[in-house]
C-alpha positions in Angstrom: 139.2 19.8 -11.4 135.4 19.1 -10.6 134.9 23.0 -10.1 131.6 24.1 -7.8 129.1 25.8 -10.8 127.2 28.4 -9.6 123.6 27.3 -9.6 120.2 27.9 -7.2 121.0 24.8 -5.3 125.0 25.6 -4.1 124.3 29.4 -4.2 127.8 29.7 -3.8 128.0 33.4 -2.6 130.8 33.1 -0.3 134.2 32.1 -0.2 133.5 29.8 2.6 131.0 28.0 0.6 133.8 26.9 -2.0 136.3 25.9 0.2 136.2 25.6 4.1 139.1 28.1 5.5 139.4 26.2 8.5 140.0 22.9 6.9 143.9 23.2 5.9 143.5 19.9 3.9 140.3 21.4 2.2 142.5 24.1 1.3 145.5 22.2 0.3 143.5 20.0 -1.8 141.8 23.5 -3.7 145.6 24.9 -4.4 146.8 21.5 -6.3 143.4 21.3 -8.4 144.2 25.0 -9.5 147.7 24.2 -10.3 146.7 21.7 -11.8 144.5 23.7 -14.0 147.3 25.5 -15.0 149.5 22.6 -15.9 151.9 23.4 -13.3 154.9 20.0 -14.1 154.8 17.2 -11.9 158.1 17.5 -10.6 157.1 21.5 -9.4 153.8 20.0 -8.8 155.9 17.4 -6.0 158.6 20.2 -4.8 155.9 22.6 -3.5 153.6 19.6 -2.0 157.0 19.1 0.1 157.8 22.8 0.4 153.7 23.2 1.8 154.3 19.8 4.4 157.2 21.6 5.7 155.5 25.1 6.2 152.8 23.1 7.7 155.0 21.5 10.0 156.8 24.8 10.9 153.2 26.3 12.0 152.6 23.7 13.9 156.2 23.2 15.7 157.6 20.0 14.3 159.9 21.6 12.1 163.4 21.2 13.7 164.9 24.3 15.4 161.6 26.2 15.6 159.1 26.4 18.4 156.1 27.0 16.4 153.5 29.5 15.3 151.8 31.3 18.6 150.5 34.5 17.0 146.6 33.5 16.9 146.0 36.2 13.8 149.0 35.6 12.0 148.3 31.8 11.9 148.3 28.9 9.5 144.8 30.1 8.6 146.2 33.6 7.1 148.9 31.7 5.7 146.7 28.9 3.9 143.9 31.8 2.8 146.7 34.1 1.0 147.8 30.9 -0.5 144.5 30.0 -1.8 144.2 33.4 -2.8 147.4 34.1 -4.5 147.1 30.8 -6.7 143.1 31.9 -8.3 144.6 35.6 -9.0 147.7 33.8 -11.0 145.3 31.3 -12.4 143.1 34.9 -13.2 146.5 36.7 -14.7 147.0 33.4 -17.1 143.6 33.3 -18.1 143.4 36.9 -19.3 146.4 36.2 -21.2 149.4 37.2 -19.0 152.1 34.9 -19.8 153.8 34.0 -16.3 155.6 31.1 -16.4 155.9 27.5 -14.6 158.6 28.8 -12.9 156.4 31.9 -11.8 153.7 30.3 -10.7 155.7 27.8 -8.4 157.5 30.9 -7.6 154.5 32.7 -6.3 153.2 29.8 -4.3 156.2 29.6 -2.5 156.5 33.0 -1.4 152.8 32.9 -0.2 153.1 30.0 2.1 156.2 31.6 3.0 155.2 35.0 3.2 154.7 35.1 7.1 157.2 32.6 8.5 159.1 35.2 9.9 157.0 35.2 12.9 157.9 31.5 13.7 160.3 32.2 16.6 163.4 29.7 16.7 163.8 27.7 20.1 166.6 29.3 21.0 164.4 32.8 20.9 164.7 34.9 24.0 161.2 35.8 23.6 158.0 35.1 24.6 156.1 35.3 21.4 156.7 35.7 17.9 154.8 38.9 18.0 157.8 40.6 19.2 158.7 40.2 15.3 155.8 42.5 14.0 158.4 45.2 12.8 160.6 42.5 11.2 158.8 39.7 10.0 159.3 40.5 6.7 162.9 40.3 6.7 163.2 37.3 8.5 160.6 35.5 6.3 162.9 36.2 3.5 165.9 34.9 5.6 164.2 31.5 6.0 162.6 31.3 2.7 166.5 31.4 1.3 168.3 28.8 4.0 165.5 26.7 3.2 166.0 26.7 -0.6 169.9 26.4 0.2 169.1 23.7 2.6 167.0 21.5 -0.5 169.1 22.4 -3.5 167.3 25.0 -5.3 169.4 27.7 -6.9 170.0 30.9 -5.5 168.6 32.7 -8.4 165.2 31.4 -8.1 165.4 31.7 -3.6 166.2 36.2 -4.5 162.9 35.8 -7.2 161.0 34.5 -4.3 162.5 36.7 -1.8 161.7 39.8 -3.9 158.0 38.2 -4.4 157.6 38.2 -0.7 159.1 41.8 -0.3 156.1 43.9 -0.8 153.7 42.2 1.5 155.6 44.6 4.0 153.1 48.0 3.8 155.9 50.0 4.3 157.8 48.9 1.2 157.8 51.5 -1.7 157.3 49.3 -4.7 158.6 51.8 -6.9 162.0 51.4 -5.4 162.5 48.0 -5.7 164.7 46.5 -8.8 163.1 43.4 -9.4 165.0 41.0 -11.0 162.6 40.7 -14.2 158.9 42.0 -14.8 157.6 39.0 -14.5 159.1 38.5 -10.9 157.1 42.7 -9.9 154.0 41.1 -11.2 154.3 38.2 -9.2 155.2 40.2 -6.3 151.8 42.8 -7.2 149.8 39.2 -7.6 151.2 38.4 -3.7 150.7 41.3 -1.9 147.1 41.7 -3.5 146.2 38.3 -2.1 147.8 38.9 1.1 145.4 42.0 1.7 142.0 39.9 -0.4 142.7 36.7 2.1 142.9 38.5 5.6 140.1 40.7 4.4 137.7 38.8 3.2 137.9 35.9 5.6 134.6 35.2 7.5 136.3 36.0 10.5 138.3 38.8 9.9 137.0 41.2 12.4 136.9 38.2 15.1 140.5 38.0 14.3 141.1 41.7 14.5 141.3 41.2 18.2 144.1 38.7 18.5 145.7 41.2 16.1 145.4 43.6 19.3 147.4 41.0 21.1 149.9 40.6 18.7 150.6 44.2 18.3 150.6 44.6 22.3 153.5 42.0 22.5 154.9 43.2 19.5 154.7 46.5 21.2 153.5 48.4 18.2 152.4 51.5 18.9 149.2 53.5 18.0 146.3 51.2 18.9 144.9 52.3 22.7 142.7 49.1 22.8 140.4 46.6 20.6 137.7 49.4 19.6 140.5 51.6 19.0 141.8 49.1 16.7 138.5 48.3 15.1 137.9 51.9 14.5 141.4 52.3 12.4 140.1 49.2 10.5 137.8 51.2 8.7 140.7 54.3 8.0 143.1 51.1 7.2 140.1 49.2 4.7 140.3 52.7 2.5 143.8 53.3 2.5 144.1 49.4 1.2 142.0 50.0 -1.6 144.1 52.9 -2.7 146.9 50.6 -2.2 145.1 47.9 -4.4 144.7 50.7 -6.9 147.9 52.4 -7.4 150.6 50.7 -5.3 149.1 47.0 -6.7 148.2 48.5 -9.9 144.9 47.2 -9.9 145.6 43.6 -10.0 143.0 42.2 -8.1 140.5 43.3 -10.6 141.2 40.3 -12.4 140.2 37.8 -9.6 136.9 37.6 -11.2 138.0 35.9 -14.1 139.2 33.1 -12.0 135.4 32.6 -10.1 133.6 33.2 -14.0 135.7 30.5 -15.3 136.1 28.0 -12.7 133.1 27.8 -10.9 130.5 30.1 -13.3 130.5 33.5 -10.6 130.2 36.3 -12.1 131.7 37.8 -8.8 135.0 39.0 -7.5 133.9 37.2 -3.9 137.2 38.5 -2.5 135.4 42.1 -2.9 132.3 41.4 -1.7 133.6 39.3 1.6 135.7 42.6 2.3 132.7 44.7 1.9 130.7 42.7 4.1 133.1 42.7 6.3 133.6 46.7 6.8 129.9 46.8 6.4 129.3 45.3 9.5 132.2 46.8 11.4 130.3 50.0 10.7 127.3 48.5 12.2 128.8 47.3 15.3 131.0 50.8 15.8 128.0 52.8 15.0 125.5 50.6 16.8 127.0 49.0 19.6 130.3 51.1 20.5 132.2 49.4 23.7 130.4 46.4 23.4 131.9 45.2 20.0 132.9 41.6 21.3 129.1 40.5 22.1 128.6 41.3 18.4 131.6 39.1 17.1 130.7 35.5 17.6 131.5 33.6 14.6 133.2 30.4 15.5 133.7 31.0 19.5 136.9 33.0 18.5 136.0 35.6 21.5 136.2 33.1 23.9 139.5 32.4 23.3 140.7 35.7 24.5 
């Protein structure tokens, strides 16, 4: 992998600046160098290029019997970012010494592309958006992740690892309750749901997204959000109850993301961190600031004139 050193020149300070979010192929192409890195096997190496095709293809409705992805926060974007994400904090755990396994680490990048397909509504669906999922996602996911490793011959020993893996990226799930098949298969699951918060979070357009979030959790009719500020205020309550969760819940896990950026492209920064701190940083700003007129102050990338 020709990694990106950190020098004056590339003043790579931002995620963005290593790999384009946007660019799904960019992404894709960032994944395989790390699992390459990590001497992932060929054949695993080929099963998950086909299982990430697929997903692809189910985002973007050419995957037979599903309509396609139409919640504009949940989106191939969040699906691609946790990906990216999940695969430098394994790449982190192995480098520190952890000893997860091939298996593990194909299992992980499984269950983060598939981590959010639950919200891909059938076409069948009597609904009108696969927000109406919000409650449920998680358990649907799961329910696809496992026909789909029936459908292309992998066991069903290693479809309930992944199916575990994906379980805690559900908030409400109280990881101390779970009986995870092996403790390699609760520190994959830790590795997951830490990514899933450090890709949404530090994304460059996180709080641009946090409106079609709104949307989502209108037509998903969950309740406790009045309107966007409303939402964008509970951000900030939701951003310090996360790092607890990171903390305790996660048990710390994505402190070792840095070693991931010091090795492979010469940071000496957890940039997951610091996007997520610019992030809130700013929402503070703009709430402080600029209260009921938050969208003129969230213009990266024409997202708000989407809406």
């Amino acid at each position: 992998m020709n990694c990106c050193k950190y020098d004056e020149k590339n003043n790579l300070d931002q995620l963005s600046k290593l790999v384009d979010p946007s660019n799904a192929d960019a992404v894709k192409r960032a994944v395989f160098e790390i699992l390459d890195l990590m001497n992932l096997p060929e054949k695993m190496v080929s099963q998950f290029n086909d299982i990430f095709d697929d997903i692809r293809d189910l985002y973007d409705g050419r995957y037979k019997g599903y309509r396609g992805c139409d919640t504009e926060y949940h989106d191939f974007r969040h699906t691609t970012d946790v990906l990216l994400a999940t695969v430098r904090l394994v790449d982190a755990a192995r480098l520190c010494g952890e000893q997860i396994s091939d298996e593990g680490v194909f299992s992980v990048a499984v269950a983060a592309i598939m981590h959010d397909a639950g919200y891909i509504p059938e076409k069948n669906d009597p609904i009108d958006s696969g927000a109406v999922y919000t409650a449920d996602h998680v358990d649907r996911g799961i329910d696809f992740l496992k026909k789909y490793m029936e459908k292309n011959s992998y066991s069903k020993e290693i479809a309930e690892k992944i199916g575990q893996i994906v379980l805690i990226t559900e908030l409400k799930c109280d990881v101390k309750k779970v009986k995870f098949i092996s403790t390699e298969t609760k520190r994959l699951a830790l590795i997951l749901a830490a990514a899933d918060l450090l890709g949404q979070m530090a994304d460059r357009i996180y709080l641009e997204k946090l409106l079609f979030l709104f949307k989502e959790f209108s037509a998903g009719d969950v309740p406790g959000f009045a309107s966007e500020e409303d939402l964008l205020l509970k951000t900030v309550e939701f951003y310090d109850l996360m790092k607890k969760r990171l903390k305790t819940d996660l048990e710390g896990v994505d402190q070792l993301m840095i070693h991931h950026f010091r090795k492979r492209h010469g940071i000496d920064i957890n940039l997951y961190h610091q996007g997520m701190e610019n992030n809130i940083k700013y929402l503070h700003f703009i709430l402080s600031h600029h209260s009921g007129s938050h969208r003129d102050f969230l213009r990266r990338d024409g997202l708000v004139s989407k809406l």
